[in-house]
C-alpha positions in Angstrom: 81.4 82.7 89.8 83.6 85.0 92.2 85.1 82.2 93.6 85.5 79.9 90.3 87.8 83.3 88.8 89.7 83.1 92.0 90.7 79.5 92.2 92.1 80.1 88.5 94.7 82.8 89.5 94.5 81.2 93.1 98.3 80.5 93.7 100.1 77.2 94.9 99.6 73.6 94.1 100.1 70.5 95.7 98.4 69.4 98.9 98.9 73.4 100.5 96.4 74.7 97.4 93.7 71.8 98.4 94.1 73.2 102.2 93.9 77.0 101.2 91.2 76.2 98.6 88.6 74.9 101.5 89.8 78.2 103.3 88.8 80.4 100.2 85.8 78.4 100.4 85.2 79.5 104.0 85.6 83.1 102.4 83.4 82.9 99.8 80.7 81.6 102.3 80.8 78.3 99.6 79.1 75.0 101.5 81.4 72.4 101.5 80.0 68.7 101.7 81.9 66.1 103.0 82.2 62.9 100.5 83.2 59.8 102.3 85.4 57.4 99.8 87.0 54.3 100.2 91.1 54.3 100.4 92.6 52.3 98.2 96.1 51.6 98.3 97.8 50.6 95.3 101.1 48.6 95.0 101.7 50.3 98.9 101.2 53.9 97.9 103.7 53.6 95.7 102.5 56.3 93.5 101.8 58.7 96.6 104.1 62.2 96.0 102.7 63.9 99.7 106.1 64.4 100.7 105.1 64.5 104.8 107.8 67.3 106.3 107.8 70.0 103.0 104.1 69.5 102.4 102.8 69.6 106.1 105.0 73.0 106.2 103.5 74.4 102.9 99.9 73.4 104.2 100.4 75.0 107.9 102.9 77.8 106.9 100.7 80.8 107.9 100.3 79.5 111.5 103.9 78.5 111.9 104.8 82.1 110.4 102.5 83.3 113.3 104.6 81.4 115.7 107.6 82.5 114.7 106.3 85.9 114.9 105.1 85.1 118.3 108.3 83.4 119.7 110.6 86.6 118.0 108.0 88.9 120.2 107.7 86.9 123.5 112.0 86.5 123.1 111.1 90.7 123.3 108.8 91.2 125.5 110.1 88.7 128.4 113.5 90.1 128.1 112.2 93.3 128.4 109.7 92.1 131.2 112.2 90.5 133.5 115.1 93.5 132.7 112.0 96.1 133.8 111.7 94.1 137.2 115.1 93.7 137.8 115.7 97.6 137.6 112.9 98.4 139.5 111.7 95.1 141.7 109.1 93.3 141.6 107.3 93.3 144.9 103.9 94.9 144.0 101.2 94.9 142.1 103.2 97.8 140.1 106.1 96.6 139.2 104.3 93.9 137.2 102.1 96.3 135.6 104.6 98.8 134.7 106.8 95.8 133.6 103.8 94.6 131.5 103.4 97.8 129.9 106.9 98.6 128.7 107.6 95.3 127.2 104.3 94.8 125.7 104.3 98.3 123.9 107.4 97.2 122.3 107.3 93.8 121.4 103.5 94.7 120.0 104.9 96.9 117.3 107.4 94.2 116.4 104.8 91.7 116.5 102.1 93.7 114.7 104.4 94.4 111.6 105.9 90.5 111.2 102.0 89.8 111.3 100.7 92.2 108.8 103.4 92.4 106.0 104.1 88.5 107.1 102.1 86.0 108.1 98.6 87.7 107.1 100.4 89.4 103.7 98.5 92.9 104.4 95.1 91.1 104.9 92.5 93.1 106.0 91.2 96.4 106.0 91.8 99.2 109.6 93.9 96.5 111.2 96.1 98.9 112.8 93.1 100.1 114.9 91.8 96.5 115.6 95.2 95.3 116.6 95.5 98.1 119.1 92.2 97.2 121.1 94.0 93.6 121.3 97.3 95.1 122.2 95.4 96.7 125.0 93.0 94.2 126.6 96.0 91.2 126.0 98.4 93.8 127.5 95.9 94.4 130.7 95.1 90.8 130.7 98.5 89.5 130.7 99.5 92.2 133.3 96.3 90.5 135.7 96.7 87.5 135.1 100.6 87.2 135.7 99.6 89.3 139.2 97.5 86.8 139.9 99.2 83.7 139.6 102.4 85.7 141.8 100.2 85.2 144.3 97.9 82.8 144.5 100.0 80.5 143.7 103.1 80.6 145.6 106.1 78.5 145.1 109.3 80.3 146.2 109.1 82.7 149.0 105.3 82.7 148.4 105.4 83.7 145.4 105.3 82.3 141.6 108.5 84.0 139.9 106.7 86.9 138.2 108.7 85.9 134.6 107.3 82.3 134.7 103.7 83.4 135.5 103.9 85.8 132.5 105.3 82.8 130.4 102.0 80.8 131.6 99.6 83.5 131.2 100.9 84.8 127.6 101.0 81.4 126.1 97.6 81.4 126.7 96.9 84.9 125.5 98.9 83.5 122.3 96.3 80.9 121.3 93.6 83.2 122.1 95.3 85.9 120.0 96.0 83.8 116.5 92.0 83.5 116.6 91.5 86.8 117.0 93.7 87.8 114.6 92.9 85.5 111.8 89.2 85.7 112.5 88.6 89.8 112.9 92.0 92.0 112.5 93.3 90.4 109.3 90.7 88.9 108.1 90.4 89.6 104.6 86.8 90.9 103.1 84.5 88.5 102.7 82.8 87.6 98.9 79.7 86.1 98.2 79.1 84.2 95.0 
């Protein structure tokens, strides 16, 4: 009954409320059942309104609002990562860590607010907590990783450009981390009907 009360005061409507209702459904632990029916088009479609570039945006807003979040903090923190190497080198292990370090710190926090008053709207209870125990195993991770490919992959002087291993690695920490964060830091309480 839970679930019925929400979908009354549930907001949006169009195509983006049918796509967040089967997600409420998720959270509600409701069984969806697939219905197969036939598609009949009528006079063309004339009478279709799914308008394909404002509805596809209204139906995938939250991840493209956690891309944008993502491409504002990897702007961040490979600025900062290549301006820390350039100061200080990057020929060891080090460098890339400490470089990792500083720019993750900071574009985290800028990453971690967009994402919580943003594109999760304050979902989720202790996500500051959560958020820091992914800050710190995608920060060690990424710093790994990026050492890794440097050097087992060479390319110029026998080494991968530190910036564009960190590009490779974090892109894949990104995908990793929308998961994560949807699925456990600002995921929002679960109700069963």
């Amino acid at each position: 009954m839970d679930y019925i009360v929400e979908l009354i005061n549930f907001p949006g409507d169009r195509f983006e409320f049918e796509f967040d209702m089967l997600l409420q459904a998720k959270k509600y632990n409701i069984q969806v059942l697939e219905q197969p029916i036939p598609t009949i088009y009528i006079d063309g479609n004339s009478s279709s309104h799914f308008r394909i570039i404002r509805d596809s945006l209204a139906i995938y807003s939250r991840f493209l609002k956690f891309a944008t979040s993502g491409f504002i903090s990897f702007i961040i923190d490979i600025g900062l990562f290549y301006l820390v190497l350039f100061i200080i080198g990057n020929h060891i292990l080090n460098s890339i860590l400490i470089a990792t370090i500083v720019s993750r710190v900071l574009s985290s926090v800028v990453n971690y607010s967009i994402n919580h008053r943003v594109v999760f709207g304050h979902a989720g209870q202790k996500t500051f907590l959560k958020y820091g125990c992914l800050f710190v195993v995608q920060m060690f991770a990424s710093g790994f990783f990026t050492n890794l490919l440097t050097t087992v992959f060479p390319v110029t002087n026998g080494q991968l450009m530190p910036t564009l291993a960190k590009v490779i690695v974090d892109f894949i920490l990104f995908i990793i981390s929308y998961q994560v964060q949807r699925d456990f830091i600002f995921k929002e309480v679960s109700h069963n009907v």
